[in-house]
N, C-alpha and C positions, 0 to 999 in steps of 0.2 A: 568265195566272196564275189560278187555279181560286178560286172565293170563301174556301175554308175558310185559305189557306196566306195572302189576304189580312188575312184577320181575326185569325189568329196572329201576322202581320209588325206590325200594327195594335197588339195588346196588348202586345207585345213593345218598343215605340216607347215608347207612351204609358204602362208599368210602368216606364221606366227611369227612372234616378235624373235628373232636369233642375235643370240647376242657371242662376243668371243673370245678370244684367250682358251680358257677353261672349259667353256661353254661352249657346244655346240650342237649341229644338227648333220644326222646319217641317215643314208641308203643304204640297205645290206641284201647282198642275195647269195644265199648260201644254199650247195647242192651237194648230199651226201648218195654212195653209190654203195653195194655191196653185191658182189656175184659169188654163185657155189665154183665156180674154176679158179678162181683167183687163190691159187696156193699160198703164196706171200701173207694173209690174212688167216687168224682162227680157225679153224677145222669149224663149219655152219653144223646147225642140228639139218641132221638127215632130209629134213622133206623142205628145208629151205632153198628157193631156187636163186630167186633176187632182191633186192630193194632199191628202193630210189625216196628218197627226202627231198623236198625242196620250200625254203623257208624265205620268205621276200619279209623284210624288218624296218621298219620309217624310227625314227627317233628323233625328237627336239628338245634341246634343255637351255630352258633362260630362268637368269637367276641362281635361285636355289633347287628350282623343280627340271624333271627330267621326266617327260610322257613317252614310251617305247608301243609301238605296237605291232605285233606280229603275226604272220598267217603262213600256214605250213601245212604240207600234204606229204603225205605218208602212201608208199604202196608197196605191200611186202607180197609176194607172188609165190604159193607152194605147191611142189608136187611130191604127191604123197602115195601110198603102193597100195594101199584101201582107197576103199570110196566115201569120199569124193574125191577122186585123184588129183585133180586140180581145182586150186583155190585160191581165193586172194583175201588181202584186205586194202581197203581205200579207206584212206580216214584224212581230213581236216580239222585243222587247230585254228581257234582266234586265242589270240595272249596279248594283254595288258600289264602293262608297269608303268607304276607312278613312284619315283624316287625321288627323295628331298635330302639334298647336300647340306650334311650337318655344317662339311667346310670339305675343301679340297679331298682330306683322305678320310673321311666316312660319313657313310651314305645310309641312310634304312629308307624301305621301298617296301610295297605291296604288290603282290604279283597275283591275277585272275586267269583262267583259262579254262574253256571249251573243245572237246574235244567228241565227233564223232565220225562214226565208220557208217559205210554204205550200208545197205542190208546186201545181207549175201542167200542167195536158193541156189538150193542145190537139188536136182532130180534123184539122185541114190546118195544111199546113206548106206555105209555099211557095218555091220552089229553082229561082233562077233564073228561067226560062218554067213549067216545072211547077207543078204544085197537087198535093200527095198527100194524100189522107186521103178523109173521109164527109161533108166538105161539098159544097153543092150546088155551087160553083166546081171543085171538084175534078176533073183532066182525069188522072188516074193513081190507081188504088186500090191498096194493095198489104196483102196479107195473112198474119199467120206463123202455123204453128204449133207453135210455142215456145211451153211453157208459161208463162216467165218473162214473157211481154207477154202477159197475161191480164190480169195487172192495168190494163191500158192503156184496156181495152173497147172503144168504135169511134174512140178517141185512135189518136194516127199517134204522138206524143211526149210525155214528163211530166218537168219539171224542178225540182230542189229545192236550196236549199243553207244552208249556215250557214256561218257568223262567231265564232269567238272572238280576244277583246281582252286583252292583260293589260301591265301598263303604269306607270309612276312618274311625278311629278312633284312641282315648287317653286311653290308661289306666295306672293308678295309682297306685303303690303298697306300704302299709303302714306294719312300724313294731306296730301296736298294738293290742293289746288282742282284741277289738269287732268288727274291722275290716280289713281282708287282702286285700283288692283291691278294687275299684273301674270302671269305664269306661267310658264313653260316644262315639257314632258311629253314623254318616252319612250313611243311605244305599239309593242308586237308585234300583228299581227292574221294569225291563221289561216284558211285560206278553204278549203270542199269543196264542193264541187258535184258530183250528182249527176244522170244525166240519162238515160233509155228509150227507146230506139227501135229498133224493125225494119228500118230503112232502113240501116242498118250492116251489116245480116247480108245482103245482098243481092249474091249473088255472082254471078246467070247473065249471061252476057253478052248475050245477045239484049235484058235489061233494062237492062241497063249502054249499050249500045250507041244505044238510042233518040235520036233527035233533034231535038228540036224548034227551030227559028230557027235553026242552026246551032250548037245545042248539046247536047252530050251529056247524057242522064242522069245516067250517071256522073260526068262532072264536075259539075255544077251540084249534088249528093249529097257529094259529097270536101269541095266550098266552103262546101257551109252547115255540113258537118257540124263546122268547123275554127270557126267564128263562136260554136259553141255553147260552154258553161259548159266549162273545161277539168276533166276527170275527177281529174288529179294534181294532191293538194291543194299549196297555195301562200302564199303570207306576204309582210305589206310590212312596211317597219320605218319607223316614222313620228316625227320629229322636229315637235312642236305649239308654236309661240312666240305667247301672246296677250296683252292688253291690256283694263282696262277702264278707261269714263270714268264720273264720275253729279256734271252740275252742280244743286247742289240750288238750288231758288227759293221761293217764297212759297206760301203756301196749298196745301203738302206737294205740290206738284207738282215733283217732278224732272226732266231731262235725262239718259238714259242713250247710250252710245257703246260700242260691244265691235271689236276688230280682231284677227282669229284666223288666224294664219296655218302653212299645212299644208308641209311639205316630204318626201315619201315616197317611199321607196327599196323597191321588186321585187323578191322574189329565187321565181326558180321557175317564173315563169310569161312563157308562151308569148302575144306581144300578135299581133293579128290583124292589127292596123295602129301606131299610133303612139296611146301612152297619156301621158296628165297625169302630171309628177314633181312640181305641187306644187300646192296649191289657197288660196285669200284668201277668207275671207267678214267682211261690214261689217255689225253691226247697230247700229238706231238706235231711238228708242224714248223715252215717255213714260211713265214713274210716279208713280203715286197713291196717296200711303198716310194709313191711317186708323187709327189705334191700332194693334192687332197686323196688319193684313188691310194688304195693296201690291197691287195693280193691275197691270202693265204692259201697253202697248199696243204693238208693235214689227213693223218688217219687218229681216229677213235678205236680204242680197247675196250672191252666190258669185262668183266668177269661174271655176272649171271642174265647174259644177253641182255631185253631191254628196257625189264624191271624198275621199274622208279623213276624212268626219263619220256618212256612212252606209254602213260597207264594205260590207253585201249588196246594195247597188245596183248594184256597179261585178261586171265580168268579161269574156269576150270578146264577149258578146251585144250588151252594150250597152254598150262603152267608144267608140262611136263618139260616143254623147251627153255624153260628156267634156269636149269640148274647148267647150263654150258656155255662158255665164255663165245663171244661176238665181235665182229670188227667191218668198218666200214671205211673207206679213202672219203675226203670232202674237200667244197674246193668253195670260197668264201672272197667273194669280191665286195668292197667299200667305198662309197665315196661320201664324203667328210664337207660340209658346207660353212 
């Protein structure tokens, strides 16, 4: 988000009417971390190195309405023993919520989001026993001339996509000791992926036919090519049922507990192997508050990593990192107007 459209959303926040008790308006800046050394955490899938989240949050509510908006960047960093050894993803989020306070304890809200990732090129690509592309491993070069992979330069592939969310939900707020809230959410999310390569146009046989270890070019070109982002966009329908805890204690030190659980339904999309219908993640967590300003200290659990919470992560590239539990530490600062 460009500075000027920040500085607008900014005045536009803090010009509206604020009203209080009940009501109010926040800043939130919340920064999630995960590293492959950090033993205390999940066992990572294999080619995962690092992550960094970082989410900046405005919210005003007068009245009955409550306008949230959010913007969040995502960088997951991997290294991997094929090629492309090294890889990442960068992606940004704009999210919207508009919630209207039936009264004190329930709320229904609509929730929208955008969601895309950088494009990624990559110079080799590796299929099977081959290596194609301009790096120095590379045992196969291949070269088009198609105008249309100019954009590519001495890239062999470049891959891009996005995410849109849009979506309903109830939550519940209670006055007792073992539980502050509750929820339940409808979400639709729409996914395109789009992806470049010269390696699809490749029709001579004599290159098709090559074989290294007893396998073809051709084949080992068909299999990766089917692993990649699927071109025909696709959609899950996601059913979100969560929970919050906050036992409060002495000297404004709280106990926080969140339990969010994902159950999502495919329609459209072609899986390469066997994908996640539902995902669990557990946070826990310490708060500190001091007049208007709260603290939180917290780490996040997954059980099918980050399925249903981050959809541009997931597609047929990488739904093999699916199936194995995730964790992150987060650290969540607020201030309350």
């Amino acid at each position: 988000m460009s500075s000027k459209k920040l500085f607008i959303l900014m005045l536009i926040i803090f010009c509206s009417p604020i009203s209080y008790g009940d009501a109010y308006s926040y800043i939130k800046f919340n920064h999630k971390l995960m590293d492959e050394e950090w033993n205390f955490l999940p066992e990572v899938p294999s080619s995962f190195k690092n992550n960094s989240y970082k989410e900046l949050e405005f919210s005003n509510k007068y009245q009955n309405i409550q306008t949230t908006y959010k913007n969040s960047k995502l960088n997951l960093e991997l290294e991997r023993n094929s090629e492309p050894k090294e890889a990442k993803l960068d992606a940004d989020k704009q999210e919207f919520l508009l919630s209207y306070y039936l009264n004190d304890k329930n709320i229904l809200y609509l929730r929208a989001s955008n969601q895309d990732s950088e494009t990624q090129k990559f110079n080799c690509y590796q299929f099977s026993n081959y290596i194609i592309g301009s790096c120095n491993s590379a045992n196969l070069q291949i070269n088009s001339t198609n105008e249309k992979y100019e954009i590519l330069g001495n890239n062999i592939i470049s891959i891009s996509g996005s995410t849109k969310t849009n979506g309903f939900g109830y939550q519940r707020n209670y006055d007792l000791f073992w539980i502050q809230a509750s929820y339940v959410e409808f979400l639709n999310t729409n996914y395109s992926y789009k992806w470049l390569s010269p390696l699809e146009d490749i029709k001579s046989p004599i290159l098709l036919n090559i074989v290294i270890d007893n396998i073809k070019l051709g084949d080992a070109i068909s299999d990766a090519l089917m692993r990649l982002p699927q071109r025909n966009d696709w959609k899950t329908n996601q059913l979100n049922i969560g929970f919050k805890q906050k036992f409060y204690s002495i000297y404004n030190f709280n106990l926080i507990a969140e339990y969010d659980f994902v159950y999502i339904e495919f329609k459209n999309y072609i899986p390469y192997k066997e994908i996640p219908e539902f995902n669990f993640r557990f946070r826990a967590g310490i708060e500190f508050k001091l007049g208007y300003m709260s603290l939180l200290m917290y780490g996040d659990l997954y059980k099918n990593n980050l399925v249903g919470f981050e959809p541009i992560t997931f597609n047929q590239r990488t739904e093999h990192y699916f199936d194995q539990s995730y964790g992150e530490l987060g650290l969540s600062l607020q201030f309350t107007f």
